[in-house]
C-alpha positions as CSV (number, residue, x, y, z in Angstrom):
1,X,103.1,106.9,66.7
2,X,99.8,108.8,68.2
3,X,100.4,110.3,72.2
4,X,99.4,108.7,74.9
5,X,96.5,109.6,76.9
6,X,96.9,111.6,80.2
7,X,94.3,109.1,81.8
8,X,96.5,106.1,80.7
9,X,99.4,107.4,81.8
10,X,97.9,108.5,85.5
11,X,96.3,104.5,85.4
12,X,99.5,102.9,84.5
13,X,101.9,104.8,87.8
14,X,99.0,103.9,90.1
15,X,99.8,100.1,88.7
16,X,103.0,100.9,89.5
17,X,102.9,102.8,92.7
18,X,100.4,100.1,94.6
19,X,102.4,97.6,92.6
20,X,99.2,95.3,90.7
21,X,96.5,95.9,88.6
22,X,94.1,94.9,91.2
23,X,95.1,97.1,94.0
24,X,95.4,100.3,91.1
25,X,91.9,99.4,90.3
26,X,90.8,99.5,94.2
27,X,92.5,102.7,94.7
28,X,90.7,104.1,91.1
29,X,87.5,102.4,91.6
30,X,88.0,101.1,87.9
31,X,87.6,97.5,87.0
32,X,90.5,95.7,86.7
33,X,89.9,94.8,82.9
34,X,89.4,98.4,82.4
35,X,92.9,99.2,84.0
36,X,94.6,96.1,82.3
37,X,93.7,98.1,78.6
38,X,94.4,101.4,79.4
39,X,98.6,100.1,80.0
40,X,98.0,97.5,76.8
41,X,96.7,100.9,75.0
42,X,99.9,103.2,76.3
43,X,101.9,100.4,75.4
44,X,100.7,100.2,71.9
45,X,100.7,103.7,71.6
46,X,104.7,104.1,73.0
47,X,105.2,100.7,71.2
48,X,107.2,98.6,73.7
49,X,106.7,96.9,76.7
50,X,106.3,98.9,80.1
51,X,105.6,96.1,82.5
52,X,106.8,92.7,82.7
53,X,104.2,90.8,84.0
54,X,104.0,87.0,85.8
55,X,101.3,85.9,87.9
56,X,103.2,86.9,91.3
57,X,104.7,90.3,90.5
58,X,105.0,93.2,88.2
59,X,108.7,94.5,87.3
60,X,109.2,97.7,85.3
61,X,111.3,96.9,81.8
62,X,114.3,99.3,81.0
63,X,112.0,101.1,78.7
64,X,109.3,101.4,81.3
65,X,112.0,102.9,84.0
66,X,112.9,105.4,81.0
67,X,109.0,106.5,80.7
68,X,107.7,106.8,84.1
69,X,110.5,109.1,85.4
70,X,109.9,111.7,82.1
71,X,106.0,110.6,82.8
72,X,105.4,111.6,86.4
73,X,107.5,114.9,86.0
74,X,105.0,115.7,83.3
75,X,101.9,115.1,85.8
76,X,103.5,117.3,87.9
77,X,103.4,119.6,85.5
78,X,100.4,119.7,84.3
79,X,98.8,119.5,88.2
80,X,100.7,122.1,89.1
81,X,99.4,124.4,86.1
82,X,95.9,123.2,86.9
83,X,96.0,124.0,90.7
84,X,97.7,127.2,89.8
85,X,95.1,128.8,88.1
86,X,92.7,127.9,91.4
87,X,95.0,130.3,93.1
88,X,95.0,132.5,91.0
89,X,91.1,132.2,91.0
90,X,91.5,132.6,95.0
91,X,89.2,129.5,95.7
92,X,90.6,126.3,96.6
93,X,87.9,123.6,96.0
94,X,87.4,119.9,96.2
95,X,88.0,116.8,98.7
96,X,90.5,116.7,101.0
97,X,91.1,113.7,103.1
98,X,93.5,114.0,106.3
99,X,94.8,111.8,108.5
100,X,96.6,112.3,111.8
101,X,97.0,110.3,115.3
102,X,93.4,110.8,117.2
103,X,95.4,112.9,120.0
104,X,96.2,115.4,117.3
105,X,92.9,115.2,115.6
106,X,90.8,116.0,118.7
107,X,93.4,118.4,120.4
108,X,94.4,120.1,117.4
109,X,92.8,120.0,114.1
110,X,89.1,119.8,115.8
111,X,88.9,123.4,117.6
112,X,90.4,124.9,113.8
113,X,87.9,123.2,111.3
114,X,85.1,125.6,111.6
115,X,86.9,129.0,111.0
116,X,88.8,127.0,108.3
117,X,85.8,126.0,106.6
118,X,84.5,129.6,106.9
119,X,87.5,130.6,105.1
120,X,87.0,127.6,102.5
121,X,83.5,126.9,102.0
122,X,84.3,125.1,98.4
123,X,86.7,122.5,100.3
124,X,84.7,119.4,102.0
125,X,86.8,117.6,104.8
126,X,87.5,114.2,105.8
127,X,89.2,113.6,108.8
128,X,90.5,109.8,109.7
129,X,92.5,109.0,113.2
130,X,95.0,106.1,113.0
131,X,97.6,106.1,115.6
132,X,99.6,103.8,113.7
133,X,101.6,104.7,110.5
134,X,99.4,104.7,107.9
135,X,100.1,104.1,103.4
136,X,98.8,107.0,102.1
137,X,97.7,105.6,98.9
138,X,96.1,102.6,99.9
139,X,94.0,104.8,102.0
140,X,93.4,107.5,99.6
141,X,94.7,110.2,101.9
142,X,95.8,113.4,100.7
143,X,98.0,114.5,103.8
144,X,99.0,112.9,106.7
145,X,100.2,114.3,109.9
146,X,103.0,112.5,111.7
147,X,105.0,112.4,114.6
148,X,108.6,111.9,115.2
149,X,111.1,111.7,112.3
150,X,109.8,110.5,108.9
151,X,111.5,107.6,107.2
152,X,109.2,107.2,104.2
153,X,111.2,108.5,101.3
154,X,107.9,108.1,99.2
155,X,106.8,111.5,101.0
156,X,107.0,115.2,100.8
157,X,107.0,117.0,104.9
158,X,107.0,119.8,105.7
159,X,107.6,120.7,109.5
160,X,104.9,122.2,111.7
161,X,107.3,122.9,114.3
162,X,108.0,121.1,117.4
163,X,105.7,119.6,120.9
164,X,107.6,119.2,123.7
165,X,107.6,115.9,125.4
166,X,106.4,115.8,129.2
167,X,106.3,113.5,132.0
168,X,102.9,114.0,133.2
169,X,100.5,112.4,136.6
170,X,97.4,113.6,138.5
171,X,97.6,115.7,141.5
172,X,95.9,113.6,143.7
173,X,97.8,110.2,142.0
174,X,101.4,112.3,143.5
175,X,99.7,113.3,146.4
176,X,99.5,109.6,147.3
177,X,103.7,108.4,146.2
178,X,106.7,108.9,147.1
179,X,108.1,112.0,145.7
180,X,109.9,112.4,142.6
181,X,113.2,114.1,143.0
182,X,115.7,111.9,140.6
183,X,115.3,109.7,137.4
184,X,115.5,106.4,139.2
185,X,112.6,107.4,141.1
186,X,110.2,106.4,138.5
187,X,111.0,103.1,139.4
188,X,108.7,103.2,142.5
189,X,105.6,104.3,140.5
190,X,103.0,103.3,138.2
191,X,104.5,103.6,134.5
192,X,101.9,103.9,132.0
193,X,102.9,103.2,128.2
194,X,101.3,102.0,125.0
195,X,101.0,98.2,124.2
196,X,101.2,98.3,120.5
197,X,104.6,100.1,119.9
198,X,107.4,99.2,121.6
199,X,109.7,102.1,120.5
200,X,107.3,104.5,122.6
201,X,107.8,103.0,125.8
202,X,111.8,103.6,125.4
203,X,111.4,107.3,127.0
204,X,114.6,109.2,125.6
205,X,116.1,110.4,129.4
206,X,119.0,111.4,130.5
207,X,119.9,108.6,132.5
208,X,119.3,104.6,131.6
209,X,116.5,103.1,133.9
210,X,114.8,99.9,133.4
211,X,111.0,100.8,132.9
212,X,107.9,98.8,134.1
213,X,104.5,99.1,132.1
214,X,101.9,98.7,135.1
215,X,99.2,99.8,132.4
216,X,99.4,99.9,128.4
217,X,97.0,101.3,126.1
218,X,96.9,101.8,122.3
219,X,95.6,105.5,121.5
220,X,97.9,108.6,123.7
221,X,94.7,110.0,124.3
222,X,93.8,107.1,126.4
223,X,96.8,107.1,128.2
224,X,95.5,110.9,128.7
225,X,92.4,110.2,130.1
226,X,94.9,107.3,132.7
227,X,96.8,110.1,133.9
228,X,93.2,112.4,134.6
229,X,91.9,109.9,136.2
230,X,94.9,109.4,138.4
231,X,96.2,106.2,136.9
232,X,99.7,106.8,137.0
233,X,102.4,109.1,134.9
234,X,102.9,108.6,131.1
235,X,104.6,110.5,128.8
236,X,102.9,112.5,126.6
237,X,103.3,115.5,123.9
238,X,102.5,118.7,125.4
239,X,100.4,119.6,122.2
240,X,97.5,117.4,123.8
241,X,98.1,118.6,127.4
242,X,99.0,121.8,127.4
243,X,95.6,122.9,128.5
244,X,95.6,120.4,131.4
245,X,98.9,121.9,132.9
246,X,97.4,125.0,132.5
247,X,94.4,124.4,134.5
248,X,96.3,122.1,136.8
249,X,94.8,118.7,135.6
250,X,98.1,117.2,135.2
251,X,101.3,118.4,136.7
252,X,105.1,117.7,134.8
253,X,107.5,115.9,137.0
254,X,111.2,115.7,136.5
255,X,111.3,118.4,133.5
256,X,114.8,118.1,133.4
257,X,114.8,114.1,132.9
258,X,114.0,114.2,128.7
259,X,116.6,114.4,126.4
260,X,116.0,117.4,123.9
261,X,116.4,117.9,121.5
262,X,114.6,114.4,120.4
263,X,113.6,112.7,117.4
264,X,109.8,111.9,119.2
265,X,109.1,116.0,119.0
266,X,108.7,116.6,115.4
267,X,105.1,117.9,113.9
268,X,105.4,116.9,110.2
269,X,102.7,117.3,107.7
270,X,103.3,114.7,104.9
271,X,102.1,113.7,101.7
272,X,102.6,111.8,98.5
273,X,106.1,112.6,97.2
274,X,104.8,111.8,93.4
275,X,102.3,114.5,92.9
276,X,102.5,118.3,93.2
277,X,100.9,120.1,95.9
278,X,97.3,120.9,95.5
279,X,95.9,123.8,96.6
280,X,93.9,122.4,99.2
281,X,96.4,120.9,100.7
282,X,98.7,124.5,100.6
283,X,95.4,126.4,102.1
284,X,95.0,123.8,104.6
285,X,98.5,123.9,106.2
286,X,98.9,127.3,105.4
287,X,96.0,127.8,108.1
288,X,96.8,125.5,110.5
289,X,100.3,126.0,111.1
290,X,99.9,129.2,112.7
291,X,97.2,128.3,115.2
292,X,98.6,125.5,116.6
293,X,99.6,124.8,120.1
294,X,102.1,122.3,120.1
C-alpha cells in the first residue's frame, strides 16, 4: 500500500466539511469529476471505503471516521510547520479575507488598515461586511469577527475584549421628550431596533418593559445614522459611538438600565476550528487587538 497524497487528503475533508462533492469543488474551484477521483484515488490507496455515498447525502464509514480524525491532526501539523518557518522568516505573506458586521468594519478595522499594511506589505486584504452570521467556508473567509457569545463549535475565538452596550439619542431628539429618569420611561419614546433579528430588540435591562419598534433597520450602523439624525434612541455598542459621545453627537440615557455583565458585549475573533493558525491571521490580530476602541 503506496501513501496518500497531501492534496487528496486536503480534497477529501473539504467533501466532508461542506458535506458534497459539488459544494467542495465550489469552495476549491476544482471540477467536480476532478474532486470525485482524487477520494476514489485515496481510497484505493488506504484500500477501503471513506464515504458512503447515495444520491441525497454523504455519510462517513467507520473506517472513514478512523482516518479523518488521524488525517486533519496531520494537516495541522504540517500547516503549522509551514507557517512556522514564515515566522521565523519574520514576513507573513498571502491572502487574507476577513469578515466582520459593517459597524465594526468601518468604525474599527478601517482607521487600522493602513499602518497594518505598512507593517505587512506581503499580506493583501479583503474585507467583507455581513451583519448576519456568516459560514466561514462557504464564504472562503479566513477570520471572522463576531459579536456576542459564539455557539459554533466548528470555530476557534479568541476574545478581543469587551464593548459596552449604551442607550444612545440625539440632543436635540431629548430636547423635544419627556425626560428619562426610570426604565419604564422608554415607553413614551421612539424605540429604534433592527428588523431582521429578533434577539436584538430584547435589550438585556434591569427591569421587564414591553418594547415598541417605531423604526427598524437591518445594519447598527444605520440605526446610527437614526439616532444622528434625531430619529429616536437605539441601543448600540459603544465601539461604534464612542466618538459621538465624545464630541456630544449622541448622549447615553439611563446608564444604569443594562444588565452587565451581558452575553451581547463580547468581541470575538473566530476562525475555522480545523486548521491551524496562519500567520496572517496571528499578525493580523496581534495588531489589531491593541488599537481598538471598543
Amino acid at each position: 500500500m503506496g501513501h496518500a497524497k497531501t492534496e487528496d487528503i486536503e480534497i477529501f475533508l473539504t467533501v466532508v466539511d461542506t458535506g458534497s462533492f459539488t459544494s467542495a469543488a465550489n469552495l476549491l474551484n476544482q471540477q467536480v469529476a476532478k474532486v470525485s477521483r482524487a477520494v476514489s484515488r485515496l481510497e484505493d490507496t488506504l484500500q477501503c471505503t471513506l464515504l458512503n455515498r447515495t444520491t441525497r447525502r454523504l455519510e462517513l464509514t467507520e473506517e472513514g471516521h478512523v482516518f479523518i480524525r488521524y488525517a486533519r491532526e496531520s494537516l495541522n501539523t504540517l500547516y503549522t510547520g509551514e507557517e512556522a518557518i514564515k515566522l521565523l522568516k519574520q514576513a507573513p505573506s498571502g491572502h487574507l479575507r476577513i469578515d466582520a458586521a459593517s459597524p465594526f468594519v468601518l468604525h474599527q478595522l478601517t482607521p487600522l488598515v493602513g499602518e497594518f499594511l505598512s507593517h505587512y506589505p506581503h499580506i493583501t486584504l479583503d474585507l467583507t461586511s455581513h451583519d448576519n452570521i456568516i459560514d466561514l467556508l462557504e464564504h472562503k473567509t479566513d477570520l471572522a469577527i463576531r459579536i456576542g457569545d459564539l455557539k459554533d463549535s466548528n470555530l476557534h475565538a479568541r476574545l478581543l475584549g469587551q464593548s459596552k452596550l449604551r442607550l444612545v439619542a440625539s440632543p436635540d431628539y431629548l430636547s423635544r421628550y419627556e425626560a428619562l429618569t426610570q426604565i419604564e420611561d422608554l415607553a413614551t419614546h421612539k424605540l429604534i431596533g433592527f428588523n431582521d433579528a429578533s434577539k436584538l430588540n430584547k435589550w438585556p435591562l434591569t427591569k421587564a418593559v414591553m418594547l415598541d419598534f417605531h423604526m427598524t433597520a437591518s445594519s447598527g450602523e444605520t440605526l446610527r445614522q437614526l439616532c444622528l439624525s434625531h430619529q429616536g434612541i437605539a441601543l448600540l455598542s459603544h465601539f461604534m459611538i464612542g466618538a459621538d459621545l465624545a464630541s456630544g453627537r449622541l448622549i447615553e440615557v439611563l446608564p444604569e438600565a443594562i444588565v452587565r455583565p451581558n452575553h451581547r458585549e463580547s468581541i470575538q475573533a473566530v476562525y475555522y476550528k480545523n486548521s491551524a493558525i496562519s500567520s496572517r491571521i496571528l499578525a493580523f490580530l496581534d495588531f489589531i487587538q491593541p488599537r481598538l476602541t471598543l
